[in-house]
C-alpha positions in Angstrom: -95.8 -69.6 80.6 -96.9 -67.4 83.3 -100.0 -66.8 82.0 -100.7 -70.6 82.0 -99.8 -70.7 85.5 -103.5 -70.3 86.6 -104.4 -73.2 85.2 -101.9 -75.0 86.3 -102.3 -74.0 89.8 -106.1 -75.1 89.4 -107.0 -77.4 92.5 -109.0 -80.3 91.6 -110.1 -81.8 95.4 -108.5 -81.7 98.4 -105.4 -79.3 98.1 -104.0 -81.2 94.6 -103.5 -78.9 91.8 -103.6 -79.6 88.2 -99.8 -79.1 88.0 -99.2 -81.9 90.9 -101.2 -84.6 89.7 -99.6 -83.9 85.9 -96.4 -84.5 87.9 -98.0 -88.5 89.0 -99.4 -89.1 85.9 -95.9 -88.3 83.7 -94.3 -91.2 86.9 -97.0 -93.5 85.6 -96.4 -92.9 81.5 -92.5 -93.2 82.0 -93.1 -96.6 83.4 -95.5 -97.3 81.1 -93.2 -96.6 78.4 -89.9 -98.4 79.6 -92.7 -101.7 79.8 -93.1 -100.9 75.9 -90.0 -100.4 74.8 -88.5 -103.4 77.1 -91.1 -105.9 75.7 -91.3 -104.6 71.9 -94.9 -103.1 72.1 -96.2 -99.8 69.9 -97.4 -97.0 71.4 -98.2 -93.3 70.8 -99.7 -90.6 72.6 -102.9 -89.8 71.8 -105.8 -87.0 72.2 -104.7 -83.9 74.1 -101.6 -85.5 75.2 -100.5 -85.8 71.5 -101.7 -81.6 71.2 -99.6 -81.3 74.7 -96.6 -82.6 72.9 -96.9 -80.7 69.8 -97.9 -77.4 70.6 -96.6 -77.1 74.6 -93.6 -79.4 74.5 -95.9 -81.4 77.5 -98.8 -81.5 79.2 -102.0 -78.5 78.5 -101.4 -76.8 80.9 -105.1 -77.2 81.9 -105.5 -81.2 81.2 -106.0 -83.2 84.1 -105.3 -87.1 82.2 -102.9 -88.5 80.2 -103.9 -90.7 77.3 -102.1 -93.3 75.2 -102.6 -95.7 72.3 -101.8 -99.1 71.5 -102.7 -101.3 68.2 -105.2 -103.4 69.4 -102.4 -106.8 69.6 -100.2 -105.1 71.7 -103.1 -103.6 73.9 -104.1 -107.1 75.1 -100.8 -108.8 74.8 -99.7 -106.0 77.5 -102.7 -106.8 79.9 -101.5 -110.6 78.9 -98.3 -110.1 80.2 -98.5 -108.0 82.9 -98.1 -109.9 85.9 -95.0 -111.0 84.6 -93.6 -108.1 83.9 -94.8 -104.8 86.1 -94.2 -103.9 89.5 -97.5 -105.2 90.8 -96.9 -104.0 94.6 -96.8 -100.3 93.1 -98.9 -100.4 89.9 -102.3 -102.6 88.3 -103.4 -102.7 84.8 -107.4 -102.6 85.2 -109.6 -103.0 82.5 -113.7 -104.0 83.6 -114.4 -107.7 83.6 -117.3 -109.6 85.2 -116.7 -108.7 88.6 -115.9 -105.3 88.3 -116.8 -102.1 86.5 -114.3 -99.4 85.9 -117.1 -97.0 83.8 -114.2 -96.6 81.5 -114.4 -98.6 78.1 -110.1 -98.6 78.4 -107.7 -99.6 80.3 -106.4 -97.9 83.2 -102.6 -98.5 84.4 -103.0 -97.3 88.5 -100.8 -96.3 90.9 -101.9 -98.5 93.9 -99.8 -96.2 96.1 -102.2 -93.2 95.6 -105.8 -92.1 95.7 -108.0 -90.8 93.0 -111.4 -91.4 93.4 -114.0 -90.3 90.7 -117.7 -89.9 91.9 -119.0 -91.5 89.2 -117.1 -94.4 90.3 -117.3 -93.8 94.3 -119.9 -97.1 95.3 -118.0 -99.4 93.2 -115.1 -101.8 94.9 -112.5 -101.1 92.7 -108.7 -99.7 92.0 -109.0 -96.0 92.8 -105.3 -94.6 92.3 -104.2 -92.1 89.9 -103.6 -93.6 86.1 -103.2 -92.8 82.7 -105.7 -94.0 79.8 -104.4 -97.1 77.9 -106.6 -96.9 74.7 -106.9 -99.5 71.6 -106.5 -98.5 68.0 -108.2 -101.0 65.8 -107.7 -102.3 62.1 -111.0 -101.2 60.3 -112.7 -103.2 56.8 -112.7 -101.6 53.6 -116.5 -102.5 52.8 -118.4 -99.9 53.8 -121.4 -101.9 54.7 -118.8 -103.9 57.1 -117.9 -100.4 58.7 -121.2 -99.5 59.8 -121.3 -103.1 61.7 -117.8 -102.5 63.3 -119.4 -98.9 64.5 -122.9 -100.4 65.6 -120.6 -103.4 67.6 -118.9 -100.2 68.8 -121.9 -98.1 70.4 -123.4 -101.7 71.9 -120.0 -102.4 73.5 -119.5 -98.6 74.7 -122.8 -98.8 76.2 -123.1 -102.0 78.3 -119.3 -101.7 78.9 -119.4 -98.5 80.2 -122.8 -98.8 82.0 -123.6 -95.2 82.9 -124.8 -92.0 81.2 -122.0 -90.0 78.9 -120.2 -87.0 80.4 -120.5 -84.3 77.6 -121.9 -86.2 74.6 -124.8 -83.9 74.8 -128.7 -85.3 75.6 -129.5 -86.9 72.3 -126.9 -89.3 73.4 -127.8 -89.8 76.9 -131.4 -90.4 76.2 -131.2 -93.7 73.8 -128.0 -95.1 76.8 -130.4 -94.5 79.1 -133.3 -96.5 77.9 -130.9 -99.9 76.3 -129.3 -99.6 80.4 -132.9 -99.6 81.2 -133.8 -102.9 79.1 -131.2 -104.7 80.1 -130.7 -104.2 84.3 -128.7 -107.5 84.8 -125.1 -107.1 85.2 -124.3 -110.9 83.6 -127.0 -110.3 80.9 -125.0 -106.4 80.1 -121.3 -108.5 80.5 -122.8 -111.6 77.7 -123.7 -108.0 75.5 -120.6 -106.3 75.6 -118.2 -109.2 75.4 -120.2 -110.4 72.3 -119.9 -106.9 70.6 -116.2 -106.6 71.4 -115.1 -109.7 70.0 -116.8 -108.2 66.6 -115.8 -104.9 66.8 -111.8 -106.0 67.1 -111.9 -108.8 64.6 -109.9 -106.3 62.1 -106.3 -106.6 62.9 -104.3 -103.3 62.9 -101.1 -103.8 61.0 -102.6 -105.6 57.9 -105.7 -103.3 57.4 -105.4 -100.4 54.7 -107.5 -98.3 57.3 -107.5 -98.0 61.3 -110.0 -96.2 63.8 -110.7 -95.6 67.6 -113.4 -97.7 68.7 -113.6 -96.7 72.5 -113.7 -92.7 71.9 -116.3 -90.3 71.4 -119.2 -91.4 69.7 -118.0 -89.1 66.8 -114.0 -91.0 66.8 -116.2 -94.1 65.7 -116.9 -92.4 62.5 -113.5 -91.4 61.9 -110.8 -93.3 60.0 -107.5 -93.4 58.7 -104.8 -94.5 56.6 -102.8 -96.9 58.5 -99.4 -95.5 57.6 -100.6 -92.3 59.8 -99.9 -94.1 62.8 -95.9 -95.3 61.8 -94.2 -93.3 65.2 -92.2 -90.5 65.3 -90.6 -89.1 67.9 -91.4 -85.8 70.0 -90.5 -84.4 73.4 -92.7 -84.6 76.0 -91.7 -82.8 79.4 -88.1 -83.2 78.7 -88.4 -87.0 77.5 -88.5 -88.1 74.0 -92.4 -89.8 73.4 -93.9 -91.4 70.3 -96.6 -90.0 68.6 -97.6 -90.9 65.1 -95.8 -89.5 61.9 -99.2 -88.1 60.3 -100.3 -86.3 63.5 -100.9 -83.4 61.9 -103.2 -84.9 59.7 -104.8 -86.6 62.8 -105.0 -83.6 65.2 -106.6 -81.3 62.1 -109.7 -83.8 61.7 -110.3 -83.8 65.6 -108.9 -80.0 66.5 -109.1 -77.9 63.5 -106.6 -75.3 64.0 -104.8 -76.9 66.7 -102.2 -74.9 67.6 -104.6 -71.9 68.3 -105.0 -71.8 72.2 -108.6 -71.5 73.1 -110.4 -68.4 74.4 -112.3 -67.6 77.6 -111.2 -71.8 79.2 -114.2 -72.8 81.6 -112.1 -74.6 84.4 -115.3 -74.7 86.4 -116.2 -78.3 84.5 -113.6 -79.7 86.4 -114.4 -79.2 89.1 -116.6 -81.2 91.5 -115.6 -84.3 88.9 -113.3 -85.4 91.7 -114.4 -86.5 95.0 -111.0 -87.4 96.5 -106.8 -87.0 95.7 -104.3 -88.2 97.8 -100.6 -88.3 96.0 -99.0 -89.9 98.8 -101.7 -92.4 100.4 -103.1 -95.3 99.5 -107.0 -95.5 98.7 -107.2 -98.4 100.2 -106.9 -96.3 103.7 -110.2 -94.1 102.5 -112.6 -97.6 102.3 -115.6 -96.5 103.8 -114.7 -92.6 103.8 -114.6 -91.4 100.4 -115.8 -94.6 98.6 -118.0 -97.3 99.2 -119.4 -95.5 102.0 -123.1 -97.7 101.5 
């Protein structure tokens, strides 16, 4: 463990290491979980949280997000619900709508309480506490000509959703997302585009298709599928909690990760860094209007 301790100790902005804003995000995911179980709705841990669990018992020791899944029902019957449900004084469920763009095709459950502004996000009027990634799972067609119109639905969505270049997707993506952004300017024109595509790309319902997918990940998790028994839950611990992940994760984590449980050599921290504008665990970003976002 010790020799994780650098990482760990890794400050992101401002005095905030790694380590301490793990520490917020787990707050955030325990509340997000008693919400599921208390209301009947499936989730798992996903992406490196799901390797966290498996291979560390937690969190990487170098990750800086926490990410979780939801069957695409549950996913908007949660943001359905909320209001009724959450702590609203302490926490929001954000997702971007007309009004406002979170450059994040997911959800986001926030902490109101606490800062965490991104720069890509720094000019827009928005939610900027810390929050872990609430991300759908959708039921995907057997036809394979229906397939490759869920995945087209899936890059148009991804692109006018999002509405900025991809961070490490390399330039072959970033070149074709920058010319459709430069075709279509309008924000109500990019909203009519993406709402369209989403209502096609989620048409597939989760628990009675044979197959399931991500349609909000990378561009190559949109060409991935699998059988939907993968995704019955298990349980695992998770920094000294039991968490659901799903029952074929091994199966799941060797299609994205390979080896998996083979720690990586010669970890570049140095992409982290400068990601961040501004943490604050204990303030509200509401008090840094003006200083560290929408400064314009």
């Amino acid at each position: 463990m010790e020799d994780y301790k650098k990482y760990q100790d890794f400050i992101l902005a401002n005095g905030v290491s790694i380590r301490q804003l793990q520490m917020k995000l787990f707050e955030i995911f325990k509340y997000f979980k008693q919400l599921c179980e208390d209301n009947n709705l499936t989730y798992w841990c996903g992406g490196g949280t799901m390797l966290g669990a498996v291979r560390h018992g937690g969190f990487i020791p170098w990750d800086d997000d926490l990410d979780v899944f939801m069957p695409r029902k549950d996913y908007e019957r949660l943001y359905e619900i909320w209001n009724n449900i959450a702590d609203t004084s302490k926490y929001v469920l954000v997702r971007t709508d007309k009004k406002h763009n979170y450059h994040h095709t997911a959800m986001n459950l926030v902490d109101i309480t606490t800062t965490y502004i991104n720069k890509h996000s720094e000019n827009e009027d928005i939610y900027h506490g810390c929050y872990i990634d609430v991300i759908p799972f959708e039921g995907c067609p057997s036809n394979k000509l229906s397939r490759l119109k869920q995945i087209y639905h899936s890059i148009m969505y991804d692109i006018y959703n999002v509405q900025r270049l991809p961070d490490n997707q390399g330039r072959l993506l970033k070149i074709p997302t920058a010319i459709a952004l430069k075709l279509v300017q309008n924000s109500e024109k990019r909203y009519k585009i993406w709402t369209k595509h989403q209502s096609k790309m989620t048409q597939y319902d989760f628990f009675s298709s044979k197959y399931v997918k991500e349609t909000v990940s990378s561009f190559k998790g949109l060409f991935r599928l699998y059988p939907r028994e993968m995704f019955e839950t298990t349980d695992i611990l998770f920094e000294g909690i039991h968490v659901k992940i799903p029952s074929g994760y091994d199966e799941y984590m060797k299609r994205i990760y390979g080896d998996y449980m083979k720690i990586p050599d010669n970890l570049d921290m140095s992409t982290r860094y400068g990601v961040v504008k501004y943490i604050n665990l204990g303030e509200p970003y509401s008090k840094f209007k003006g200083i560290y976002y929408l400064k314009k």
